[in-house]
BAMARNU-897429 format. One record per residue (C-alpha): residue in three letters; x, y, z; residue number from 0. Coordinates in pm, 1 decimal. Example, Ala and Ser with C-alpha at 12.3 -4.5 7.8 and 13.67 -1.06 7.14 Angstrom:
BEGIN
<node><selum>ALA</selum><east>1230.0</east><north>-450.0</north><up>780.0</up><doza>0</doza></node>
<node><selum>SER</selum><east>1367.0</east><north>-106.0</north><up>714.0</up><doza>1</doza></node>
***
This chain:
BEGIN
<node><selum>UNK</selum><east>0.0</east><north>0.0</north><up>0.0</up><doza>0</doza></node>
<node><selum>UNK</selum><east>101.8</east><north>366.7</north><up>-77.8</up><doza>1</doza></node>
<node><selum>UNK</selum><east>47.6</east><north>627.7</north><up>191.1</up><doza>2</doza></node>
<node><selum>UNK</selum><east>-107.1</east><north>947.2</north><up>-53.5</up><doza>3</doza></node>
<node><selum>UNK</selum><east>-54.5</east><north>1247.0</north><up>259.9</up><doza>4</doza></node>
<node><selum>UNK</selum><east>-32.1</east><north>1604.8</north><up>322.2</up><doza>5</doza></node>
<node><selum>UNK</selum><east>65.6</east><north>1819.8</north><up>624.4</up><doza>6</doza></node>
<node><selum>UNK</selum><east>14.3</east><north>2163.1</north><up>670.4</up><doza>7</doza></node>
<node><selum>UNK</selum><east>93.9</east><north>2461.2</north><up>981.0</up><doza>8</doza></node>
<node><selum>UNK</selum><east>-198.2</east><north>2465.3</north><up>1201.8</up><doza>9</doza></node>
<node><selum>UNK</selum><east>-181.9</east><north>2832.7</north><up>1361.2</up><doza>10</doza></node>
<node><selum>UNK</selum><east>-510.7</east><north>2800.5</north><up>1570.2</up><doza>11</doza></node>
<node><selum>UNK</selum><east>-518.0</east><north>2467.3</north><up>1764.9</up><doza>12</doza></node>
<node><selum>UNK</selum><east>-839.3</east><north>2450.9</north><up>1934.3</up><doza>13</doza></node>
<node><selum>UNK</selum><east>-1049.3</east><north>2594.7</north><up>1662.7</up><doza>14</doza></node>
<node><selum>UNK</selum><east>-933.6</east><north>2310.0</north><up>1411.4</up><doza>15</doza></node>
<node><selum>UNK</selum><east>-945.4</east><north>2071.1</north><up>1684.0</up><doza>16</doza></node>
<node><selum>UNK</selum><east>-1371.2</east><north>2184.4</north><up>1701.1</up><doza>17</doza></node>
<node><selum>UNK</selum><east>-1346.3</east><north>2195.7</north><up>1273.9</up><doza>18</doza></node>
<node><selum>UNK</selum><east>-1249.2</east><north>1820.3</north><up>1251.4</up><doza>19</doza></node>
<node><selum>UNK</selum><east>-1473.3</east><north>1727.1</north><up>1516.9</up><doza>20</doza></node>
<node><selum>UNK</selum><east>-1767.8</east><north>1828.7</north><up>1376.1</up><doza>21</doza></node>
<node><selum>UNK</selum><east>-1743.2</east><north>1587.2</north><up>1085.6</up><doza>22</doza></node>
<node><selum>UNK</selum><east>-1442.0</east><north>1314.3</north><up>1216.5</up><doza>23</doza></node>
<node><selum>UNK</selum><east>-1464.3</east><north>1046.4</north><up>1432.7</up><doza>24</doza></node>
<node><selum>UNK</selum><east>-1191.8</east><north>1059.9</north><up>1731.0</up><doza>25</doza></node>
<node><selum>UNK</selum><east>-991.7</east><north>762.0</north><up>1793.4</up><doza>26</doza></node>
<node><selum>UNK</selum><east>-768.2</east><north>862.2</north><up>2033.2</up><doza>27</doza></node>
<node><selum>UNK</selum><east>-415.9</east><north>1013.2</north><up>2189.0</up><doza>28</doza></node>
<node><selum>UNK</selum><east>-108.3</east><north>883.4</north><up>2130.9</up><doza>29</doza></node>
<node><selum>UNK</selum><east>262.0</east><north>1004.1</north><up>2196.7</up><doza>30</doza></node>
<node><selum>UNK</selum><east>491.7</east><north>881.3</north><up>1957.6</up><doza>31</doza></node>
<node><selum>UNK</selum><east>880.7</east><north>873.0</north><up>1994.4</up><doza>32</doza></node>
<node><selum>UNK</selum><east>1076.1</east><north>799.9</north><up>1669.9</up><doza>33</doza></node>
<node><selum>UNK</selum><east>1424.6</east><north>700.7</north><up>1624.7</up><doza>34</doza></node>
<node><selum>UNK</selum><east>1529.6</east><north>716.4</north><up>1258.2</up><doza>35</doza></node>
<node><selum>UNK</selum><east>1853.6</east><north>496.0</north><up>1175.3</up><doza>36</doza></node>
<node><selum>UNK</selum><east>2054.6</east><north>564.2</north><up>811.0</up><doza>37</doza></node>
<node><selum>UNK</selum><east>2296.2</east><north>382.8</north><up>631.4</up><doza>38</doza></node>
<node><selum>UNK</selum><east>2474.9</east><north>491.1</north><up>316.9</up><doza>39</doza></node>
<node><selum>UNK</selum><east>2531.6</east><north>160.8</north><up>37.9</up><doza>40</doza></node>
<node><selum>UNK</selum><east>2605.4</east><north>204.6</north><up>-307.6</up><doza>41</doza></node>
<node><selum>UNK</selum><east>2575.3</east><north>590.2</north><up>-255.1</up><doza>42</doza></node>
<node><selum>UNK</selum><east>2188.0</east><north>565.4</north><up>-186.1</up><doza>43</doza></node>
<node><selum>UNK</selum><east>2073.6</east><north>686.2</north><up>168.4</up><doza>44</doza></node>
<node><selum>UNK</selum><east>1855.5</east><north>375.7</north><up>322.5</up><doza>45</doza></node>
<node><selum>UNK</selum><east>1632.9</east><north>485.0</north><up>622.2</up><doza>46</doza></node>
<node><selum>UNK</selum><east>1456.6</east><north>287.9</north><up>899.0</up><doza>47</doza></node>
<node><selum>UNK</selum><east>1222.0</east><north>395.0</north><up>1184.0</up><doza>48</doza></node>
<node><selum>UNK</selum><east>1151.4</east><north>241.1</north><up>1541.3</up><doza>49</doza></node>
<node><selum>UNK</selum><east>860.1</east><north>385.5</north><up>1674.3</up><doza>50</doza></node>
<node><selum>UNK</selum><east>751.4</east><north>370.0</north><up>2065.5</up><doza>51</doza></node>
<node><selum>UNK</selum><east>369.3</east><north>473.5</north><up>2066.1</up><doza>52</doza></node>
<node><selum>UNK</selum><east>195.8</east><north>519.2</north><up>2390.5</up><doza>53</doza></node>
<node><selum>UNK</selum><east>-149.1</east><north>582.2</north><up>2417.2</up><doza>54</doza></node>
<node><selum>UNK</selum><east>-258.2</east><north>858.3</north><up>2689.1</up><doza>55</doza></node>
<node><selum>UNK</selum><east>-620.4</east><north>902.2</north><up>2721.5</up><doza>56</doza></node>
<node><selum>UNK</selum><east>-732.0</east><north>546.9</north><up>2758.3</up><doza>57</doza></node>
<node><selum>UNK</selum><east>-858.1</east><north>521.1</north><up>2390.4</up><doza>58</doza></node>
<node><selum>UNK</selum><east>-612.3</east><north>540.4</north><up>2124.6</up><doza>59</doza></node>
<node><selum>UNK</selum><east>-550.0</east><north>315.8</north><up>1845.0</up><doza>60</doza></node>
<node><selum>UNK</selum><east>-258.3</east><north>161.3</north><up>1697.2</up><doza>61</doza></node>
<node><selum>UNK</selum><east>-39.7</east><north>311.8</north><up>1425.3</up><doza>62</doza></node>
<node><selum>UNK</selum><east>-266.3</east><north>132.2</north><up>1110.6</up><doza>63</doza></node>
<node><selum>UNK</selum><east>-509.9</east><north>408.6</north><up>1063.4</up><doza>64</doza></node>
<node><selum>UNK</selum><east>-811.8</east><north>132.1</north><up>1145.4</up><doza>65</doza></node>
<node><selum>UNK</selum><east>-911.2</east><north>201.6</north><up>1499.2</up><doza>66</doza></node>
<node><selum>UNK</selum><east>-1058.1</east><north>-178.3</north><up>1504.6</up><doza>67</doza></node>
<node><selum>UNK</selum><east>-676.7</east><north>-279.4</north><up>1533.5</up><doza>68</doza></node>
<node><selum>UNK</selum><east>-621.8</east><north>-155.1</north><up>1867.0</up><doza>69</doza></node>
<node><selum>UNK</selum><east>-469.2</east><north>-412.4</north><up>2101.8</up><doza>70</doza></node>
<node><selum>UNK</selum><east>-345.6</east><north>-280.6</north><up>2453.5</up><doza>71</doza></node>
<node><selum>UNK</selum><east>-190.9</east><north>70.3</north><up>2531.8</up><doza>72</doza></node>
<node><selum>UNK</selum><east>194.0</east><north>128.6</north><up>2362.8</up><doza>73</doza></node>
<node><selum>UNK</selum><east>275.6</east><north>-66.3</north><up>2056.6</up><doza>74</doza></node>
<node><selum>UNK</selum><east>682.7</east><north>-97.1</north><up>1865.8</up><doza>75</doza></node>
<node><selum>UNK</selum><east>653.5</east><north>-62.8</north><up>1489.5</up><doza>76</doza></node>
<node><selum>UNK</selum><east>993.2</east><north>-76.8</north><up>1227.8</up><doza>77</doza></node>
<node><selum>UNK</selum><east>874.5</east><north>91.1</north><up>942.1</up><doza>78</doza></node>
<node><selum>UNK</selum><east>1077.8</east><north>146.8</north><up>636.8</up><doza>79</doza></node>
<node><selum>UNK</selum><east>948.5</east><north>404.6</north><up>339.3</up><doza>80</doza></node>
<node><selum>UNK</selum><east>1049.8</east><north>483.5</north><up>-3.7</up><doza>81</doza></node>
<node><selum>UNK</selum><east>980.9</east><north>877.7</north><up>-34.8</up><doza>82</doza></node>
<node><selum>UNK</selum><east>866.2</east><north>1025.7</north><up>-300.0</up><doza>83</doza></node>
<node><selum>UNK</selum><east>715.0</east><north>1433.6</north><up>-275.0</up><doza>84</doza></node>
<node><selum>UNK</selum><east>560.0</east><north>1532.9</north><up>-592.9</up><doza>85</doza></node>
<node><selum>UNK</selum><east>359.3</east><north>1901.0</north><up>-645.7</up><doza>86</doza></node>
<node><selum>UNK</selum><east>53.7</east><north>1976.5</north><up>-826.9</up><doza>87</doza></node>
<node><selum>UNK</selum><east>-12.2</east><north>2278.4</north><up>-1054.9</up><doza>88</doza></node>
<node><selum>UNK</selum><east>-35.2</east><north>2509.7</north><up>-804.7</up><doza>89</doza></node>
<node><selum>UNK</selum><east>267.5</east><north>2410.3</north><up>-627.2</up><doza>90</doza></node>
<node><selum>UNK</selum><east>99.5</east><north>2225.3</north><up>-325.6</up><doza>91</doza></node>
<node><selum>UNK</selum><east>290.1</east><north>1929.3</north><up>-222.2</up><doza>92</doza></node>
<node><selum>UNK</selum><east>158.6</east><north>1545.9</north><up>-121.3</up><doza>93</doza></node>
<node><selum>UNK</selum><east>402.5</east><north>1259.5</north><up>-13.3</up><doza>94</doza></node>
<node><selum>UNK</selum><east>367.4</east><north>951.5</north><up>-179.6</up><doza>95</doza></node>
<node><selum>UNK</selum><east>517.4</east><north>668.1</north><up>11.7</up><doza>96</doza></node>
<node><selum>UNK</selum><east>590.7</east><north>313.7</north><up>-46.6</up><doza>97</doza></node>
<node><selum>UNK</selum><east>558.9</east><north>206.6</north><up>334.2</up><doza>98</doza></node>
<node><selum>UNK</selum><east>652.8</east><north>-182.5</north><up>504.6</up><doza>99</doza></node>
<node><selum>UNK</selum><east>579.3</east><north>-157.0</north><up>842.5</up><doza>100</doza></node>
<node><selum>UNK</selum><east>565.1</east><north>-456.4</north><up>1144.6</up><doza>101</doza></node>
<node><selum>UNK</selum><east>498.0</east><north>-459.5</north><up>1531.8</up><doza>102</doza></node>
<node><selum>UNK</selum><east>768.1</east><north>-571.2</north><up>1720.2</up><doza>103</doza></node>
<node><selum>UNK</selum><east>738.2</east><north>-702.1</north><up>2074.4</up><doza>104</doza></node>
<node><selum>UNK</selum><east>1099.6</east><north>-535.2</north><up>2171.1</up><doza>105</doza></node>
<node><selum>UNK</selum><east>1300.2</east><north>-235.6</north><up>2077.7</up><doza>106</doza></node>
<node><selum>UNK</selum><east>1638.1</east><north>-365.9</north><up>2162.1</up><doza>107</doza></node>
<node><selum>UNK</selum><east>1717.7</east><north>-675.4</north><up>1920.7</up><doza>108</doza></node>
<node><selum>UNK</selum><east>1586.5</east><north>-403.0</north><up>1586.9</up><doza>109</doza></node>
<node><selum>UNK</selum><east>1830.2</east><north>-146.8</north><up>1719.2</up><doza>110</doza></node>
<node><selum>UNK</selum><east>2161.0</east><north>-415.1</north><up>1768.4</up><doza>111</doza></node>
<node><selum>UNK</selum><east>2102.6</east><north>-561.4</north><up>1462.5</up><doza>112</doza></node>
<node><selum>UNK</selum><east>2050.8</east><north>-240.2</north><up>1276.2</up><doza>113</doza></node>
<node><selum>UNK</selum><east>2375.4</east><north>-81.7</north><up>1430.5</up><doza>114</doza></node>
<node><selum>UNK</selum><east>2569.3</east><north>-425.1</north><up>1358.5</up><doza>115</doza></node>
<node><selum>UNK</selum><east>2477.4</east><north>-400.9</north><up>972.5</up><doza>116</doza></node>
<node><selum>UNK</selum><east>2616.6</east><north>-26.4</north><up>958.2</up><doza>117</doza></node>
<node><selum>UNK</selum><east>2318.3</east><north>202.0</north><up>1053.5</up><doza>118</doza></node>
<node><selum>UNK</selum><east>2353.0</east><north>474.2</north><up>1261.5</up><doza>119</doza></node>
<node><selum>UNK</selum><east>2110.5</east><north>713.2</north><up>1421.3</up><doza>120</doza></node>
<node><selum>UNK</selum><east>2059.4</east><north>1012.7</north><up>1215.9</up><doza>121</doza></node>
<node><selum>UNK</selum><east>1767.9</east><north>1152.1</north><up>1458.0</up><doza>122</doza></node>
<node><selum>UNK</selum><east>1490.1</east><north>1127.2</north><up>1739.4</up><doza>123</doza></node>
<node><selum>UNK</selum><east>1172.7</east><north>1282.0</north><up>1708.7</up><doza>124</doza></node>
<node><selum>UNK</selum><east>913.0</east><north>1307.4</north><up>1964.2</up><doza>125</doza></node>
<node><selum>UNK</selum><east>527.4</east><north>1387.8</north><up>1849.3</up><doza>126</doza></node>
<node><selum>UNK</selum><east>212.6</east><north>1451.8</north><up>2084.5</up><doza>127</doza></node>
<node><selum>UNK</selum><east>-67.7</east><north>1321.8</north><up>1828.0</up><doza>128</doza></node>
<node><selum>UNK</selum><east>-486.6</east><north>1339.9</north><up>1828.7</up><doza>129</doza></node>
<node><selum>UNK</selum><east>-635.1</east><north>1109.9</north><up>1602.4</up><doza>130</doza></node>
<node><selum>UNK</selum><east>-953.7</east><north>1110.7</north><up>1382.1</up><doza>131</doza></node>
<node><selum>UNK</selum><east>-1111.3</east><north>905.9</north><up>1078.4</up><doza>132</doza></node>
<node><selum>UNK</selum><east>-1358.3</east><north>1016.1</north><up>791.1</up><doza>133</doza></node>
<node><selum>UNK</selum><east>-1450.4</east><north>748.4</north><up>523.0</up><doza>134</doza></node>
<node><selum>UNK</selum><east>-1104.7</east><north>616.3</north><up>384.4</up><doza>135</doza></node>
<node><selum>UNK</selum><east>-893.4</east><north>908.0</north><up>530.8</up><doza>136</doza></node>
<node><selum>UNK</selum><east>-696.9</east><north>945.8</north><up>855.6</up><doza>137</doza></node>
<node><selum>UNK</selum><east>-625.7</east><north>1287.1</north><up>1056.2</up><doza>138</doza></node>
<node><selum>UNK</selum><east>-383.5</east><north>1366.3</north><up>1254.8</up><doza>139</doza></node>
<node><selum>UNK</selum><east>-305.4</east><north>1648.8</north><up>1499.0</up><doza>140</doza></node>
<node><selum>UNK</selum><east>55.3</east><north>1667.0</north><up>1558.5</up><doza>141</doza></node>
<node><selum>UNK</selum><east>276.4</east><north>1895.1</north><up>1843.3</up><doza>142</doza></node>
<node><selum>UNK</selum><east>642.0</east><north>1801.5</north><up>1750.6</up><doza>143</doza></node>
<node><selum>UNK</selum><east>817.9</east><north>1985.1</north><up>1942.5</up><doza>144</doza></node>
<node><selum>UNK</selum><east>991.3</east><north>2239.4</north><up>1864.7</up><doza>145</doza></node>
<node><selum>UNK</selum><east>856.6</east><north>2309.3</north><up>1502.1</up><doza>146</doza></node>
<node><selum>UNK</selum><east>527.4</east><north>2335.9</north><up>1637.6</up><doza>147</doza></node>
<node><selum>UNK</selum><east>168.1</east><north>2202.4</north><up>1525.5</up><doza>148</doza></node>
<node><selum>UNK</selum><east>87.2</east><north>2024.7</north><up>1225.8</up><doza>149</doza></node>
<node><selum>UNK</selum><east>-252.5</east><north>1842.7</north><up>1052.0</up><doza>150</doza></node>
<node><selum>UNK</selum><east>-119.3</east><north>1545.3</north><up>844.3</up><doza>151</doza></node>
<node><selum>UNK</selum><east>-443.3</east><north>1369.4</north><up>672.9</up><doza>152</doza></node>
<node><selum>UNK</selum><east>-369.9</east><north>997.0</north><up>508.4</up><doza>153</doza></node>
<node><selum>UNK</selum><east>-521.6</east><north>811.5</north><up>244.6</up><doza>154</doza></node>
<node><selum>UNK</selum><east>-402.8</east><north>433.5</north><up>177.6</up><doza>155</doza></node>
<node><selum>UNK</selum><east>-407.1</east><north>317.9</north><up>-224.1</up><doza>156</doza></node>
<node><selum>UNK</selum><east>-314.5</east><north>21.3</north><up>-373.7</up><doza>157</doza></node>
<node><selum>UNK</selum><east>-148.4</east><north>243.6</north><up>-647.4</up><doza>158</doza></node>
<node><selum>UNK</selum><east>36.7</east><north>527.7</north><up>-688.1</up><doza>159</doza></node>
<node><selum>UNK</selum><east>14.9</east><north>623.9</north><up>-1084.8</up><doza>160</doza></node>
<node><selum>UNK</selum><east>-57.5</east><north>983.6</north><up>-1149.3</up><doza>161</doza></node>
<node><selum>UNK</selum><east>-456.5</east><north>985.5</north><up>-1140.8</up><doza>162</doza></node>
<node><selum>UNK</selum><east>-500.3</east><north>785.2</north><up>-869.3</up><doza>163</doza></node>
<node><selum>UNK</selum><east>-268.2</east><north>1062.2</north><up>-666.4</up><doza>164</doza></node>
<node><selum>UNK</selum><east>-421.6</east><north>1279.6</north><up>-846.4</up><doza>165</doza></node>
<node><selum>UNK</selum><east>-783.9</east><north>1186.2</north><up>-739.8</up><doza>166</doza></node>
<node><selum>UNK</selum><east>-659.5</east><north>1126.1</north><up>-358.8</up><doza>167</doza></node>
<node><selum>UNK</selum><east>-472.6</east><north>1468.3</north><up>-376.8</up><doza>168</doza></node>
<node><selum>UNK</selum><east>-763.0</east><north>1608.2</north><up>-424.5</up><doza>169</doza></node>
<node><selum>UNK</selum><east>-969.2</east><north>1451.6</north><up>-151.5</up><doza>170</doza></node>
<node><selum>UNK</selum><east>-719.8</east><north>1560.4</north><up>77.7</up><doza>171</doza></node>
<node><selum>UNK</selum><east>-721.9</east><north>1893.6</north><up>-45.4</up><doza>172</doza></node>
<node><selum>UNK</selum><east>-1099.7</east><north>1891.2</north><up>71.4</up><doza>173</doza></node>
<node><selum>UNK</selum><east>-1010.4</east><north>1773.3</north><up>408.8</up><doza>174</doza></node>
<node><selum>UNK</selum><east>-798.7</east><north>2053.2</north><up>458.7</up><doza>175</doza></node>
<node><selum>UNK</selum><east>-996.2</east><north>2247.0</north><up>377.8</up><doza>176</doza></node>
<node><selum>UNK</selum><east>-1310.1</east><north>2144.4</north><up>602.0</up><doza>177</doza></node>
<node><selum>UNK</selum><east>-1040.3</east><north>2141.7</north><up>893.0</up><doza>178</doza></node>
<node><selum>UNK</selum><east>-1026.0</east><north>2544.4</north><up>818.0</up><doza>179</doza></node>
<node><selum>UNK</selum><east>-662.2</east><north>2527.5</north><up>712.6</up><doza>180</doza></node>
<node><selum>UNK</selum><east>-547.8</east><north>2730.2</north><up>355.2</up><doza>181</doza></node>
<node><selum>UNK</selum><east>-400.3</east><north>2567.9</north><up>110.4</up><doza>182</doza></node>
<node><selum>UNK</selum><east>-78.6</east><north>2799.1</north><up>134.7</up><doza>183</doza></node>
<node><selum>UNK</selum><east>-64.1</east><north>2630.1</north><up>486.8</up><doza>184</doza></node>
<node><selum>UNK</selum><east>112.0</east><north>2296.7</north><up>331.2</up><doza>185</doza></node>
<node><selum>UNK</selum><east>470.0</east><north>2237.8</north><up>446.2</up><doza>186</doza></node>
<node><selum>UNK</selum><east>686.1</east><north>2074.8</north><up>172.0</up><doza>187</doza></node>
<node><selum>UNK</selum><east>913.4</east><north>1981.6</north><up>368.7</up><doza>188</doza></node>
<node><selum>UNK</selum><east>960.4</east><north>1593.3</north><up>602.2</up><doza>189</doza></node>
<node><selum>UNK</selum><east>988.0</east><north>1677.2</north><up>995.0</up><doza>190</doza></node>
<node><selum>UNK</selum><east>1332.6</east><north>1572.3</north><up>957.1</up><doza>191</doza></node>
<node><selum>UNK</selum><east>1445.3</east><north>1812.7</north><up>723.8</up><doza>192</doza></node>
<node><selum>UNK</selum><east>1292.9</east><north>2081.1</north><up>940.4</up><doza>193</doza></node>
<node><selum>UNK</selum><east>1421.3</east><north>1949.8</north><up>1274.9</up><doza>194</doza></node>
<node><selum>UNK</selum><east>1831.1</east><north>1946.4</north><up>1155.1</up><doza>195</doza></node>
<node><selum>UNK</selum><east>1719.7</east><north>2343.0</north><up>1030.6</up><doza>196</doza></node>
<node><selum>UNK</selum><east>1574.3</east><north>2396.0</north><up>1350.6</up><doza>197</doza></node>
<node><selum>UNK</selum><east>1943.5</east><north>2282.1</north><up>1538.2</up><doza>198</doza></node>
<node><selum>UNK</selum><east>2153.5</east><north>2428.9</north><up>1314.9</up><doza>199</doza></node>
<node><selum>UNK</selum><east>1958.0</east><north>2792.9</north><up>1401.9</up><doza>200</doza></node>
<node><selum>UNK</selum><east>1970.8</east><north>2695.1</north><up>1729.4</up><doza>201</doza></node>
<node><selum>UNK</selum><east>2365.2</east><north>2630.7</north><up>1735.8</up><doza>202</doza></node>
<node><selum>UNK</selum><east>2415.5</east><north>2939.5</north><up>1535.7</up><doza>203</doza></node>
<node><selum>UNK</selum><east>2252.6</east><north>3161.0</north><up>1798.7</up><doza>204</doza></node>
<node><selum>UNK</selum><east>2404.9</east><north>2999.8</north><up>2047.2</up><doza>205</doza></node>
<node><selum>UNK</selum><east>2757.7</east><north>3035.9</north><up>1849.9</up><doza>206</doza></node>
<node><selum>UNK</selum><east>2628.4</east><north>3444.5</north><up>1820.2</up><doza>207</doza></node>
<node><selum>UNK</selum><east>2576.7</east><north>3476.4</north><up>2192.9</up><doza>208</doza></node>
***
């Protein structure tokens, strides 16, 4: 499956926290903490992802977007994606990812074997997430600190030719939209990009003081 996905700045939290509520279906809190390995082979960057997700309001789901697959309270997924960010006419961006994802039972084994094989950790993230579904789409409400807050909205396809992300770009488009977010509100950019920006002006301040 191909994850078809947008994210975008959310400037007002609680009023698009009331806009998705009025026509999503809430599944739940979760905090998520990432750690993203890379290895370099061949000159190609290969990335990997163990994520710790806790739920913290009693009713969260796992990381599937299908609330029905919800077993106990913290779940370990390795995920691996093949990236892809294309742009429509207007400039607006949508990821397009080829995603393999499993549960794990434990952490520890995934992260000795990666670091065995050559991977190293490239970064941690940390997100605060709120959850909601409408029809085939997922929402997400996302603090990562320190970048601040973010809607991603997800739509799984069995393909990923041009009018099929062209039909789903549009749907999430919509989605946006009914969450009271603008268009010009759609970051480009992956978290991780932002995050090494975010350190570097953080080390050159400090370097300035």
């Amino acid at each position: 499956m191909y994850e078809i996905e947008l994210k975008a700045h959310v400037d007002d939290r609680d009023t698009t926290i009331a806009k998705i509520n009025s026509f999503a279906t809430y599944c739940g809190a979760v905090q998520k903490s990432d750690t993203y390995y890379k290895l370099i082979a061949d000159g190609k960057k290969i990335s990997a992802r163990i994520r710790q997700e806790k739920c913290v309001d009693g009713k969260s789901t796992a990381d599937t977007s299908d609330p029905s697959s919800a077993q106990g309270n913290s779940h370990i997924f390795l995920t691996y994606k093949r990236k892809e960010l294309r742009t429509d006419a207007n400039g607006a961006a949508i990821e397009v990812n080829d995603e393999k994802e499993c549960e794990i039972s434990d952490a520890e084994p995934m992260e000795a074997l990666l670091t065995d094989i050559g991977f190293a950790v490239s970064l941690k993230k940390e997100k605060s997430v709120m959850g909601w579904t409408y029809k085939d789409a997922h929402l997400e409400l996302c603090a990562v600190p320190p970048l601040g807050d973010f809607l991603e909205i997800e739509i799984l396809s069995p393909a990923n030719d041009s009018a099929t992300v062209e039909k789903y770009q549009q749907e999430l488009q919509s989605l946006l939209a009914m969450a009271g977010i603008k268009k010009e509100k759609i970051e480009k950019r992956y978290y991780s990009d932002m995050l090494r920006e975010a350190r570097k002006e953080t080390c050159s301040t400090a370097n300035a003081e």
